[in-house]
N, C-alpha and C positions, 0 to 999 in steps of 0.2 A: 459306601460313603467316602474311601479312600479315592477312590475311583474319579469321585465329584472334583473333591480337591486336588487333585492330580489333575485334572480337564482344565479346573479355575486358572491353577499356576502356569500351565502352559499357552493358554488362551492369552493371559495378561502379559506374558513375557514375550508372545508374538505380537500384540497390539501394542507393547511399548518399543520391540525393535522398530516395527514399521515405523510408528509416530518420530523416532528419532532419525532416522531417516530423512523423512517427509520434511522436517525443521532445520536440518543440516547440522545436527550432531556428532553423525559417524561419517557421513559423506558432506565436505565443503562444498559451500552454496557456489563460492568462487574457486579461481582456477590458483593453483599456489605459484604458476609463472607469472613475474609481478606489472611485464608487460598485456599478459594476455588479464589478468586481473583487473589492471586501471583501463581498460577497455570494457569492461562489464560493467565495471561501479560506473563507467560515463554513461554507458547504454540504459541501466539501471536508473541515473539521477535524471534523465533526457526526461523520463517519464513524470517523475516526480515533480518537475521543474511546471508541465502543464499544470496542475489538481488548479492554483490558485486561480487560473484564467476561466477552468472550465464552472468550478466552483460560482466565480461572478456572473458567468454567462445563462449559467443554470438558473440561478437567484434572481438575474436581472437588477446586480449590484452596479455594472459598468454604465446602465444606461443614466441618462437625466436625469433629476429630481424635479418633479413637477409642482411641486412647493418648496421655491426658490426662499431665505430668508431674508431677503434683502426685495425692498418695493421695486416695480418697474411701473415706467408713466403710462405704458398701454398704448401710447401713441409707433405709429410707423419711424424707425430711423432712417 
């Protein structure tokens, strides 16, 4: 039984180093030169800066509304 518990502790302590890892815990997501850093956060926000266009594009929010709330005469201008 000691045996089990000896396996559990060491298992959870290698799935919690990894997982902190993977989050940037132990190892920075960024570079700590503060040139080479504000060159990742720009690279990094370029991406982010898309979501809301592709977002509309996706949805088909950018397009027309085809029930305008205002009358139109129907006639040719």
């Amino acid at each position: 039984m000691e045996e089990f518990s000896m396996r559990k502790i060491v298992l959870t302590t290698i799935l919690t180093a990894l997982c902190a890892v993977q989050i940037g815990c132990v190892v920075p997501i960024y570079s700590s030169s503060a040139d080479t850093r504000t060159r990742q956060l720009i690279y990094v926000s370029e991406g982010y800066r898309h979501i809301n266009g592709i977002w509309e594009r996706v949805w088909g929010l950018e397009l027309p509304d085809l029930a305008t709330p205002y009358r139109t005469h129907g006639g040719v201008i």
